[in-house]
N, C-alpha and C positions, 0 to 999 in steps of 0.2 A: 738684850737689846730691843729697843721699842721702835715698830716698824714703821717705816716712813708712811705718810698719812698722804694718801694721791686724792688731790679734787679732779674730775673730768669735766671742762664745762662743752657741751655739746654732745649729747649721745645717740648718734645716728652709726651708721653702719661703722666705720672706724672708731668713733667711741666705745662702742659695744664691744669691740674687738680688744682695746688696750686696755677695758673695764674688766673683762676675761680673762683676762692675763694678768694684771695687777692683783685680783681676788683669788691667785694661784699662787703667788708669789708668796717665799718664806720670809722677805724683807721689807714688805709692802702692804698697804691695804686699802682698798677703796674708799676712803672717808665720806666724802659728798662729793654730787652731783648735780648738774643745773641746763635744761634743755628749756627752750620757748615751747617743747611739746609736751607735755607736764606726760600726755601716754607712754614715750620715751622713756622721759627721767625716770616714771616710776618703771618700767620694765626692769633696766639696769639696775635698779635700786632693790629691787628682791633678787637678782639671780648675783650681788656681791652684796647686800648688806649696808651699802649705802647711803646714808641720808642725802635727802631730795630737799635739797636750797631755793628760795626763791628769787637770786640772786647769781648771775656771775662773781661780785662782789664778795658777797657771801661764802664762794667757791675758795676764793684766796683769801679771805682773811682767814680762816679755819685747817686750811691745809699747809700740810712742806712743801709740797713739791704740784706742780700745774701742768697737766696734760690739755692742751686746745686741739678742741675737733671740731671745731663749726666750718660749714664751709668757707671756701678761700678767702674770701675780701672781707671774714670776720675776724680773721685770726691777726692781723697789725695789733687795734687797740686793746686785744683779750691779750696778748703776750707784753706787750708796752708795760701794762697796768700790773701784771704779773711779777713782771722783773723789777719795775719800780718799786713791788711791797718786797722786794731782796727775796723772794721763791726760787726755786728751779723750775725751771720751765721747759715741757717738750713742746713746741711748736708743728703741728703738722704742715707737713707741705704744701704751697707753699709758706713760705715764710711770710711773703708779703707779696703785692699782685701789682705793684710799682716801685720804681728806681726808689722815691721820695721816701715810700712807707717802707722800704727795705733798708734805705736808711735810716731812720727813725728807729725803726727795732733795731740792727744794729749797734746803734748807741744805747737804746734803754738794756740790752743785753748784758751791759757790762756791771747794772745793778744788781744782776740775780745770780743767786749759786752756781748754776749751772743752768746753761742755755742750748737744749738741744733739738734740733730740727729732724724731723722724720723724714729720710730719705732712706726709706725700708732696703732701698736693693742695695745698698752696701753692702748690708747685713746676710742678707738671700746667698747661701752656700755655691749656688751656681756663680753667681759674681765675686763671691772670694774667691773660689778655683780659677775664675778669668783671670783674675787680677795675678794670684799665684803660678799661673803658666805665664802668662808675658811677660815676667817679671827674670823668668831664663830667657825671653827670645827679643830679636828687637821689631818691634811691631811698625812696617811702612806701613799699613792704609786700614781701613776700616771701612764695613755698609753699617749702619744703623735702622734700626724701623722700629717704630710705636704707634699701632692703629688701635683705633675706636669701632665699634661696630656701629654707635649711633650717641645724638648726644641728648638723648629722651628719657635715660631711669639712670637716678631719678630725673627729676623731671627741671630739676632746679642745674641741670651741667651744660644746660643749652643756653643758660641766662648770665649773658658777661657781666652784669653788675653783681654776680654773686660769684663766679668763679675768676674773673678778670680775663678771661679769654680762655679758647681752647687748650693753646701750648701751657698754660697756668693750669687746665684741671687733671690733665695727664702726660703731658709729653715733657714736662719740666723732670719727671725721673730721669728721665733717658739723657736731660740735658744735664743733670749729675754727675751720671755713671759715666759718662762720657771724658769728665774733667776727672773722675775720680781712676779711672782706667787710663787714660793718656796724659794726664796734666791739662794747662792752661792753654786755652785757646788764643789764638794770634790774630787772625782772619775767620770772616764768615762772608759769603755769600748768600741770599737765600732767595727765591721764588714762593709767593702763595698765591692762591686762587680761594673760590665761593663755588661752592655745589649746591649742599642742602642744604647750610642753614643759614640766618644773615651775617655770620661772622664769617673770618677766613678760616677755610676749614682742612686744606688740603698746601701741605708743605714738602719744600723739595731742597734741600741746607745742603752747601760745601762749606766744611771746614779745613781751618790748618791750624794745628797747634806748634806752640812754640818749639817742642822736640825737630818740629820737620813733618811728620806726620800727617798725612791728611786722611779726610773722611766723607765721606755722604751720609746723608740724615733723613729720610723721609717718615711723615706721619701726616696720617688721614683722620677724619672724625667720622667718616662715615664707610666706611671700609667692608661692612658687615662682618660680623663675627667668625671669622675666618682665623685658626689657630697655627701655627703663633703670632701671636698680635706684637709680641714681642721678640724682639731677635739682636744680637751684634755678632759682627762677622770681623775677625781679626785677620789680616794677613800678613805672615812672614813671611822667609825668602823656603821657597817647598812645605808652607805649611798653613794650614786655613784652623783656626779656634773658630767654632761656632755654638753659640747659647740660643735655646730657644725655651722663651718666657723662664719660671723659674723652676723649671722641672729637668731638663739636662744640659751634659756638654758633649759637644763632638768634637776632637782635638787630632786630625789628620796631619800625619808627615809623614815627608817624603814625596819620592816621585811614583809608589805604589801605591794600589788604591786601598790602602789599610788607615784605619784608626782606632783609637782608644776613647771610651764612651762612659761620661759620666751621669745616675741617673738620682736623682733627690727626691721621686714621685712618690713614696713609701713613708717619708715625713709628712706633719700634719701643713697645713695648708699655712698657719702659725708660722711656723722653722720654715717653712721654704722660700716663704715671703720676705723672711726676716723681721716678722713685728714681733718674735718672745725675743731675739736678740737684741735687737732694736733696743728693749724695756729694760732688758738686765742692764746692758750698757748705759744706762738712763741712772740706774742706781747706782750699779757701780762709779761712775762719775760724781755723785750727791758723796755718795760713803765717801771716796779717797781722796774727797775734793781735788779731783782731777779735770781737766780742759777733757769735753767730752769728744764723740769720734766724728760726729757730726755737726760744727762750729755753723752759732749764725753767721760767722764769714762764710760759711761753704752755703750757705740758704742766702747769703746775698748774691754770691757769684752765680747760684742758679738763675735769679731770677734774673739778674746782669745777663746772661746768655737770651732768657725768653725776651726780654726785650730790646735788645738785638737785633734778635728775629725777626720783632713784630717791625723794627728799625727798617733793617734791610729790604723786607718784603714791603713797606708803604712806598721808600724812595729811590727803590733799585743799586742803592750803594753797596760799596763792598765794606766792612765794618772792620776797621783796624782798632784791636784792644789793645792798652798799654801795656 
């Protein structure tokens, strides 16, 4: 069998990372590569073997299957242009950084083999255990948090015409795992404010989802790097799940102060994160021409929540979704 041919167009720190992993792969192999930093492209292009394209263009007419890693507000017309030449395409997150362009991909999705958006923490072992405990219990309520230490390296995460806003350059995971762990949201509430930088930086979300369920959501951009940046807190009735970032679980029941503790820190940073699963499931979806696990519907509904958010936090409403 002749292995699937990945172009990567954008090789910055995530490119590098799914180029590493695809130049491992027994199904796969890097073909070309295309960065506005030719220093970039050629790096990635000797440590997989790569050919160095002068063209995005070039990237997809030559390749199966299309991995986009430019930053955010590049990725609408590099995946559009992808799915229209009938490619697979993995999308990294977000999908798109407005309603309009999330539509738009959306629709041109449905020309390509396969269209999968990168929402790594599916993947990340610690959020299937979540998902695999709640799944015996019924989960009343939830705290969520996803902080930033700052939004300076690089240097281009502090600039909304390239990221589309803060909740766009990181907090859009959490707003995933969120729908992917509870279902659909019903209501939102949200408050934001400005500290450090001129965007709004500091958010404070009530949710309810459709089950009944409700939540709290906070995330900062300027937090300082203070661990774990990342966390959700489940509560049952005598029973608290708690993940923190993607290295363990603490799963406490009862009314004795015992629990059971899972730990994933011994895995490569790859498997913890979920980007080598992420990629298999990328193929395996190409190979079985199967609907992958990650749908641009689920990459529209993301962004459908961040802008919500940004909704709710301009005009004080409370946001009723259908």
């Amino acid at each position: 069998m002749s292995k699937i041919k990945i172009g990567i167009i954008g090789t910055g720190y995530m490119g590098g990372t799914h180029a590493q992993l695809y130049a491992r792969s027994e199904r796969a192999e890097v073909h070309a590569v295309y960065d506005i930093r030719s220093e970039r492209m050629e790096r990635v292009s000797k440590q997989t073997g790569a050919k160095c394209m002068e063209s995005s263009e070039q990237v997809i007419e030559s390749c199966d299957a299309i991995v986009v890693t430019t930053p955010n507000s590049r990725h609408t017309a590099l995946t559009i242009a992808a799915a229209n030449a009938g490619k697979a395409v993995f999308s990294e997150k977000p999908m798109a950084t407005n309603l309009a362009e999330a539509n738009a991909v959306l629709d041109a999705s449905k020309n390509a083999r396969v269209f999968q958006v990168g929402h790594n923490r599916r993947f990340a072992p610690v959020y299937v255990k979540l998902k695999e405990l709640i799944a015996r219990d019924k989960v009343h309520s939830a705290h969520i948090k996803m902080n930033r230490g700052e939004l300076q390296n690089p240097e281009w995460t502090g600039d909304t015409d390239v990221t589309g806003g803060f909740l766009y350059e990181t907090t859009i995971h959490l707003f995933d795992m969120m729908r992917f762990q509870f279902g659909e949201v019903a209501e939102m509430i949200a408050f934001g404010s400005s500290h450090t930088y001129p965007e709004t930086d500091n958010f404070s979300v009530l949710l309810k989802f459709k089950s009944g369920l409700h939540a709290t959501f906070c995330s900062a951009a300027d937090a300082s790097w203070i661990f774990p940046f990342e966390r959700v807190e489940a509560f049952c009735e005598h029973r608290t799940i708690m993940t923190q970032e993607m290295e363990n679980l603490t799963d406490s029941r009862g009314t004795d102060p015992n629990f059971q503790f899972f730990s994933w820190h011994l895995l490569s940073k790859e498997e913890r994160w979920g980007y080598q699963q992420e990629n298999e499931a990328f193929i395996d979806a190409l190979l079985n021409e199967t609907e992958p696990l990650v749908t641009a519907f689920d990459g529209y509904k993301s962004v459908e929540l961040v802008e919500a958010c940004y909704k709710a936090v301009k005009s004080g409403e409370r946001i009723v979704f259908d």
